[in-house]
N, CA, C and O atoms as a GROMACS GRO file, in nm:
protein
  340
    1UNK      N    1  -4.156   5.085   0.178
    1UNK     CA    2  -4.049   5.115   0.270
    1UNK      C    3  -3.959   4.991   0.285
    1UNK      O    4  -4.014   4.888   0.323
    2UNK      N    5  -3.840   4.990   0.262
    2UNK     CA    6  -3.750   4.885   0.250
    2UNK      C    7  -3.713   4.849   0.406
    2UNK      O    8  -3.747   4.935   0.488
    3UNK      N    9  -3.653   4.743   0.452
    3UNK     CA   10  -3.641   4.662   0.593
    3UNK      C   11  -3.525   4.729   0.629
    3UNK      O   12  -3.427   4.684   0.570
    4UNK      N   13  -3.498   4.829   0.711
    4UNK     CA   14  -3.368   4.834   0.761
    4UNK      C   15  -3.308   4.772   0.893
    4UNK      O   16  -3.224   4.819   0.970
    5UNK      N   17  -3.367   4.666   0.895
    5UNK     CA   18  -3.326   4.614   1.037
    5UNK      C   19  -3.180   4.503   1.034
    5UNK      O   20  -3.198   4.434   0.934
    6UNK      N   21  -3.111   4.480   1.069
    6UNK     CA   22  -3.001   4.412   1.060
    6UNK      C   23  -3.029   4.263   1.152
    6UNK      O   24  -3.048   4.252   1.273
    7UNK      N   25  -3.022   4.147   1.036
    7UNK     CA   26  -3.056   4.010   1.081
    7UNK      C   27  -2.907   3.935   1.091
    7UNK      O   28  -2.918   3.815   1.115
    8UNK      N   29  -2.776   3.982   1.076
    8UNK     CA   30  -2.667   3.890   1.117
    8UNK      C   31  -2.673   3.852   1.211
    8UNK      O   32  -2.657   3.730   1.205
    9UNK      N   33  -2.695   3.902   1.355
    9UNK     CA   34  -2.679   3.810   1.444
    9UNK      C   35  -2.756   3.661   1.430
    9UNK      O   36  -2.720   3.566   1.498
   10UNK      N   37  -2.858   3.653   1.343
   10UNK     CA   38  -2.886   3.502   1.310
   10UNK      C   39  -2.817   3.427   1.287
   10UNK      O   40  -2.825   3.324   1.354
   11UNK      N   41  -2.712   3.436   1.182
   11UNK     CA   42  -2.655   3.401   1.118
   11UNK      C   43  -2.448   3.428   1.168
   11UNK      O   44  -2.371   3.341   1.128
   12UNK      N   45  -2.403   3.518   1.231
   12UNK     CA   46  -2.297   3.492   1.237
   12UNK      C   47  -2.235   3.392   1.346
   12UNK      O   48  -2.114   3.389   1.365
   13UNK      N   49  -2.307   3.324   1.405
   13UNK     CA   50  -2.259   3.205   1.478
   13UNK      C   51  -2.244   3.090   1.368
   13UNK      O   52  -2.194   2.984   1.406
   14UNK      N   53  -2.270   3.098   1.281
   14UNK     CA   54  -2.276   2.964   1.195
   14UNK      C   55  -2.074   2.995   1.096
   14UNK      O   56  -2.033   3.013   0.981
   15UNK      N   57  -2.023   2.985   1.213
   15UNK     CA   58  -1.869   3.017   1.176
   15UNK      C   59  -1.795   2.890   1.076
   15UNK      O   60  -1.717   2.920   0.985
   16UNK      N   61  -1.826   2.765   1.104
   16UNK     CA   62  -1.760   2.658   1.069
   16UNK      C   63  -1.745   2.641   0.923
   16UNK      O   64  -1.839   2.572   0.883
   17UNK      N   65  -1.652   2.682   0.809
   17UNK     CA   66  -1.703   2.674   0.687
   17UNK      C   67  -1.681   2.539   0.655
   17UNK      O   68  -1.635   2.466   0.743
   18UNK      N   69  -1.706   2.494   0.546
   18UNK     CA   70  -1.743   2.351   0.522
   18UNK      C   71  -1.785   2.308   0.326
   18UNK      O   72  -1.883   2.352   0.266
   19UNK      N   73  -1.696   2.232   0.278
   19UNK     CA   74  -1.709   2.237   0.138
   19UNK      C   75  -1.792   2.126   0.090
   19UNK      O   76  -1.788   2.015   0.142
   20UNK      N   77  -1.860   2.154   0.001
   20UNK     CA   78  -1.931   2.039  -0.054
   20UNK      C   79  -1.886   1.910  -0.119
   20UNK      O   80  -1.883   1.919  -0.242
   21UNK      N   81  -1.862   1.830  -0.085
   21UNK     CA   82  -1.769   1.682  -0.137
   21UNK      C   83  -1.839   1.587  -0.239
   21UNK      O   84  -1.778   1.484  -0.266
   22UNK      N   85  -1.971   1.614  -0.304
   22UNK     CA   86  -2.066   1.611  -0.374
   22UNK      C   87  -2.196   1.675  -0.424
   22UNK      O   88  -2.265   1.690  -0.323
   23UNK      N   89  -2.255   1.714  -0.519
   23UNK     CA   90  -2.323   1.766  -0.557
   23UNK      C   91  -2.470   1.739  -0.439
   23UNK      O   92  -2.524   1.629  -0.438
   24UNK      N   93  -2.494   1.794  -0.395
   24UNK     CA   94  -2.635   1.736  -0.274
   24UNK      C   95  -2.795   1.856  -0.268
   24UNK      O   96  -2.824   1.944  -0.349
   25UNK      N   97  -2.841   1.828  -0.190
   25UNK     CA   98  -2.980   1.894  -0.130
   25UNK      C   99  -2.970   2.020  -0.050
   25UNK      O  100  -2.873   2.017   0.027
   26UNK      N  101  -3.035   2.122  -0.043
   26UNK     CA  102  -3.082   2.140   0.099
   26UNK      C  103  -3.231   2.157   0.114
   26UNK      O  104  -3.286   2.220   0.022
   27UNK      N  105  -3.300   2.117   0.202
   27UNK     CA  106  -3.430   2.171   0.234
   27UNK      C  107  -3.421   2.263   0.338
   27UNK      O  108  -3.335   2.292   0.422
   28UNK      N  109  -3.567   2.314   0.302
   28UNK     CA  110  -3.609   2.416   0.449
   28UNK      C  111  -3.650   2.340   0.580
   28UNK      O  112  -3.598   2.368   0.688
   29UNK      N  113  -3.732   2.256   0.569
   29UNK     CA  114  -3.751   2.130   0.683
   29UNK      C  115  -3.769   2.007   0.659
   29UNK      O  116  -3.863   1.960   0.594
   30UNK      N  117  -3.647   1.927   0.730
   30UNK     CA  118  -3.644   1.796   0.695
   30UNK      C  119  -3.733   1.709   0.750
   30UNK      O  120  -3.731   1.588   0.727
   31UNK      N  121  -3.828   1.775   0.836
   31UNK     CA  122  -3.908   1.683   0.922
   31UNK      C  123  -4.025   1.663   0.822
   31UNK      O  124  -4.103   1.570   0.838
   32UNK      N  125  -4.043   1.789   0.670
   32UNK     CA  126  -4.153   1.769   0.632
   32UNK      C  127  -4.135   1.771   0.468
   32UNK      O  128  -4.204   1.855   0.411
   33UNK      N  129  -4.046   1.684   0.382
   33UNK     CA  130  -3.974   1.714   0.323
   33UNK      C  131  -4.033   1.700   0.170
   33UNK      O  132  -3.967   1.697   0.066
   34UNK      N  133  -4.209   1.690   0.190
   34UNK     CA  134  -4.316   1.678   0.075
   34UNK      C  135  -4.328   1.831   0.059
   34UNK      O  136  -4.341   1.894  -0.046
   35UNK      N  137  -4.320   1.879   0.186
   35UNK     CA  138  -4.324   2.027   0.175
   35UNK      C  139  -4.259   2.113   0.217
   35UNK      O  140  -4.300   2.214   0.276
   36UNK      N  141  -4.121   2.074   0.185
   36UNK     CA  142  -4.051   2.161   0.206
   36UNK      C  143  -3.969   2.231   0.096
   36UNK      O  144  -3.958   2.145   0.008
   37UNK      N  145  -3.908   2.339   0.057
   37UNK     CA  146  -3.868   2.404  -0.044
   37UNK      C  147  -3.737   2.320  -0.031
   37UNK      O  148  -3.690   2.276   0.074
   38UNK      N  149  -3.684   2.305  -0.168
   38UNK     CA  150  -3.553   2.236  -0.187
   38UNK      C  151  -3.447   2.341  -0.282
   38UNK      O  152  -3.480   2.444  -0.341
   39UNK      N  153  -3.309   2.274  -0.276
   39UNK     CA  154  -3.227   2.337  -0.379
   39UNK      C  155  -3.110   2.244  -0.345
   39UNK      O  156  -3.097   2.151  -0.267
   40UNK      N  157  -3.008   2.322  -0.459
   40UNK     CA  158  -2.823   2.194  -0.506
   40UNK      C  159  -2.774   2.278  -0.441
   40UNK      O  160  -2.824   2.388  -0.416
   41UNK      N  161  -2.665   2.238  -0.403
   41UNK     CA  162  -2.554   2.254  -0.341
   41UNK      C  163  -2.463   2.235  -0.475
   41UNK      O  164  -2.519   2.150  -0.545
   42UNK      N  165  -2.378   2.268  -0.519
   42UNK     CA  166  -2.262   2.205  -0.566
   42UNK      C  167  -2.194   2.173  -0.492
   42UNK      O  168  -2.180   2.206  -0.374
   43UNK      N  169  -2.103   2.056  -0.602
   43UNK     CA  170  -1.957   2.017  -0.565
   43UNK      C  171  -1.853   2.118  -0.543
   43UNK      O  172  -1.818   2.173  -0.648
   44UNK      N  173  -1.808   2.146  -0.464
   44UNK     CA  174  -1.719   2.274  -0.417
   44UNK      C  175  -1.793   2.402  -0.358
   44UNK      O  176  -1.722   2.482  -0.298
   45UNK      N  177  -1.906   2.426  -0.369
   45UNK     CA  178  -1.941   2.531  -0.280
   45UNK      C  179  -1.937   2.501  -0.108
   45UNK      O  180  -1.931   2.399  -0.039
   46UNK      N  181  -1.943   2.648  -0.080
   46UNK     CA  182  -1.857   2.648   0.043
   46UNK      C  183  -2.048   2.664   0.156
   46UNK      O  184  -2.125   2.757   0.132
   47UNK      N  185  -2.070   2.586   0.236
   47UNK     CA  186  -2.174   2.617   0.324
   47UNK      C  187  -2.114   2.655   0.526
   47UNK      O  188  -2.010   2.601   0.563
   48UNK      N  189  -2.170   2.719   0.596
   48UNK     CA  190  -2.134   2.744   0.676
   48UNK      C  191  -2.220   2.685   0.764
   48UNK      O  192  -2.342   2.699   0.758
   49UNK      N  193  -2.136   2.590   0.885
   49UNK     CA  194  -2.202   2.523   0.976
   49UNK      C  195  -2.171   2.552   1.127
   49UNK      O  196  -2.052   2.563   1.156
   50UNK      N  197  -2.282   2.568   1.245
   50UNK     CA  198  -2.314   2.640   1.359
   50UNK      C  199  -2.227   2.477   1.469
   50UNK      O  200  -2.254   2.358   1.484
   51UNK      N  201  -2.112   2.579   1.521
   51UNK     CA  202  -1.969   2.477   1.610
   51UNK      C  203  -2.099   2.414   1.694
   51UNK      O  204  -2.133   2.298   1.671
   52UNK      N  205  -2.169   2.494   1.789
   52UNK     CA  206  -2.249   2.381   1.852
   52UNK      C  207  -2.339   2.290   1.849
   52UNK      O  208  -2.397   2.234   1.943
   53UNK      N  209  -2.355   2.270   1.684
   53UNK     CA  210  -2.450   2.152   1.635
   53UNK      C  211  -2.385   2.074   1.615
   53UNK      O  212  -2.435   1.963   1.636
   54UNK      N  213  -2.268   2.074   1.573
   54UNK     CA  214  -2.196   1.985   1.487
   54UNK      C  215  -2.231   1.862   1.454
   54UNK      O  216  -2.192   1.812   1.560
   55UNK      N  217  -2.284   1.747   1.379
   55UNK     CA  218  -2.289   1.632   1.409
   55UNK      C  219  -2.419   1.594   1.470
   55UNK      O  220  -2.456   1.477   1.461
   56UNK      N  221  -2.496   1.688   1.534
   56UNK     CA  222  -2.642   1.632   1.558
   56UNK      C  223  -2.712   1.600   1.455
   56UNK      O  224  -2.747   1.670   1.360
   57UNK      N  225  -2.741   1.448   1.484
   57UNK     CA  226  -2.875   1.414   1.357
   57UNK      C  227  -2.789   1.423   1.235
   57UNK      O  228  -2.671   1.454   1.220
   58UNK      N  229  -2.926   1.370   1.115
   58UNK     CA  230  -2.854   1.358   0.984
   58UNK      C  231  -2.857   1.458   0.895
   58UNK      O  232  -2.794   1.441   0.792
   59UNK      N  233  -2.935   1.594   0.915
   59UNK     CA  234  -2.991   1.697   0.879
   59UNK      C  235  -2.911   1.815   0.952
   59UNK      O  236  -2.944   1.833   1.069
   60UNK      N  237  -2.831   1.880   0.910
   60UNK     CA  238  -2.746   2.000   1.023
   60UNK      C  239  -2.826   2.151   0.949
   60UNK      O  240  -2.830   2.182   0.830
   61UNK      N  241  -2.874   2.214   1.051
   61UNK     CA  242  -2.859   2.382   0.954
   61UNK      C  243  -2.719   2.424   0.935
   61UNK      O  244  -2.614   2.408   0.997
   62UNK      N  245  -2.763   2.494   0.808
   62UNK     CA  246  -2.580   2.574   0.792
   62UNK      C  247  -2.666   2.718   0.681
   62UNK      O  248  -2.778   2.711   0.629
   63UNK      N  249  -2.567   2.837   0.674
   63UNK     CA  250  -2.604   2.910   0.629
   63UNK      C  251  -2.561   2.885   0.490
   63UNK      O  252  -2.482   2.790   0.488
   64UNK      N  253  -2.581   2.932   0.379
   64UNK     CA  254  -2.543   2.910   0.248
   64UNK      C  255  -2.506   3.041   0.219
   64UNK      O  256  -2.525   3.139   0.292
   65UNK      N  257  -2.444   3.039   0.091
   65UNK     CA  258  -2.332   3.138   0.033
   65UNK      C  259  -2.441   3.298   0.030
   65UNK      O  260  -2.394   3.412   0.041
   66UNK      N  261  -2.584   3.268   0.012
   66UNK     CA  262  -2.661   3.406   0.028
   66UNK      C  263  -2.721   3.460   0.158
   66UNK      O  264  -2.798   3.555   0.171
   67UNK      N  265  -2.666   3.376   0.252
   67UNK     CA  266  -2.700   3.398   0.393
   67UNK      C  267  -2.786   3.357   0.441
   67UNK      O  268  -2.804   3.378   0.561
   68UNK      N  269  -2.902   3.255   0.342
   68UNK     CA  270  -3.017   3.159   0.429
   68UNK      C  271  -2.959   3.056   0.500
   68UNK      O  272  -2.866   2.976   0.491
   69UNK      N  273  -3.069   3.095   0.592
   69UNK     CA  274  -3.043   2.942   0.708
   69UNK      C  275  -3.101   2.833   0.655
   69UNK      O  276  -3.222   2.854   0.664
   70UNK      N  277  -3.077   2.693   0.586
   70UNK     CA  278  -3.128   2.585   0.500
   70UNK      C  279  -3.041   2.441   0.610
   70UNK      O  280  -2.932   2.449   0.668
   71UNK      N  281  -3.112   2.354   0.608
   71UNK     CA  282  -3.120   2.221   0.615
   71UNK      C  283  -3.022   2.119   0.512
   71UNK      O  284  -3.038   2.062   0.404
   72UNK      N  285  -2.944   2.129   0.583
   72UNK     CA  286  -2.824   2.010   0.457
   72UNK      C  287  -2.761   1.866   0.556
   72UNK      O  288  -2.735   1.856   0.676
   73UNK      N  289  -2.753   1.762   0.438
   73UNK     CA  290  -2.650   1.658   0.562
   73UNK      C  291  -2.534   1.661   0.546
   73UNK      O  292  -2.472   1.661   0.440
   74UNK      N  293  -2.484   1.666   0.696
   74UNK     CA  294  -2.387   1.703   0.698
   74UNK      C  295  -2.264   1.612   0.668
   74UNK      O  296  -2.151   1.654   0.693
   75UNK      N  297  -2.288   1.472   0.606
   75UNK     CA  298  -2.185   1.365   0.584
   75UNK      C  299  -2.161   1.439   0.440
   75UNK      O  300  -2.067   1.387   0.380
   76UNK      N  301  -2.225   1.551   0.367
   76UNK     CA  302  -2.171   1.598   0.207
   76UNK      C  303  -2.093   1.684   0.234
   76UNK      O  304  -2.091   1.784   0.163
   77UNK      N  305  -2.013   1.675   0.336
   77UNK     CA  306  -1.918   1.818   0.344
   77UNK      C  307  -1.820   1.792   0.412
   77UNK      O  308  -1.832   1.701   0.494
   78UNK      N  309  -1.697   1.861   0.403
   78UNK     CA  310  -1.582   1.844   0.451
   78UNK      C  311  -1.574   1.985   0.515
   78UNK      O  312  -1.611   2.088   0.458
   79UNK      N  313  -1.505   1.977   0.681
   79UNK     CA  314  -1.421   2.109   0.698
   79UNK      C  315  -1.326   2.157   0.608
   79UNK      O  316  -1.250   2.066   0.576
   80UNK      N  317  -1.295   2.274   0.550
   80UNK     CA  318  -1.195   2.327   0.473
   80UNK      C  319  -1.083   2.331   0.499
   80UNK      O  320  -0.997   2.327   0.410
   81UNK      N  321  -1.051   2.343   0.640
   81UNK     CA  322  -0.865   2.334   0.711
   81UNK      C  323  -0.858   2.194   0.674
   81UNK      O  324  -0.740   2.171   0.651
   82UNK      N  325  -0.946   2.063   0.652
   82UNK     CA  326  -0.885   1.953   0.591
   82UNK      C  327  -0.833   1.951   0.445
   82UNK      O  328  -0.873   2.039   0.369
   83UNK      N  329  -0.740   1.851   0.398
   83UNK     CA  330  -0.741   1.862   0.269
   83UNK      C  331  -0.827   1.737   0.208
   83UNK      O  332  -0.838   1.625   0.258
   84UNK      N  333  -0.871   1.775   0.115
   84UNK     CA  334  -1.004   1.682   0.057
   84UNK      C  335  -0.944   1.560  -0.024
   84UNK      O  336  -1.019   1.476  -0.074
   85UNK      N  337  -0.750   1.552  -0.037
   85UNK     CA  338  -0.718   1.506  -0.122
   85UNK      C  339  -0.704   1.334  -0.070
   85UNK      O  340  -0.666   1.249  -0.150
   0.00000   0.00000   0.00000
């Protein structure tokens, strides 16, 4: 039986989009990061970051382009209304 339950509200507060300004990480938890699942980011992909974290700590959640909630820092990213040039 497949999940029909609807999980956006997890995820649609994480409004802030935000581009990758170098190739980088994300983990699932940075507190434990021997065991935590990892993956790249590219240079130019777009991650989405939650307005009322902004800037806490060196580790921000943001949702990624398939809708997981993942662990990235947030000094690899630029807001998009900036220009990167």
């Amino acid at each position: 039986m497949e999940n029909q339950y609807d999980y956006s509200f997890l995820t649609d507060s994480f409004d802030i989009a935000c581009q990758a300004i170098r190739d980088t990480e994300w983990v699932t938890n940075p507190a434990d990061s021997s065991n935590s699942d990892k993956g790249i980011i590219r240079l130019g992909e777009t991650v989405w970051l939650h307005r009322a974290h902004l800037g806490i700590g060196s580790w921000q959640q943001a949702r990624l382009a398939d809708n997981t909630l993942r662990y990235v820092q947030h000094h690899d990213f630029i807001h998009e209304q900036f220009d990167a040039e």
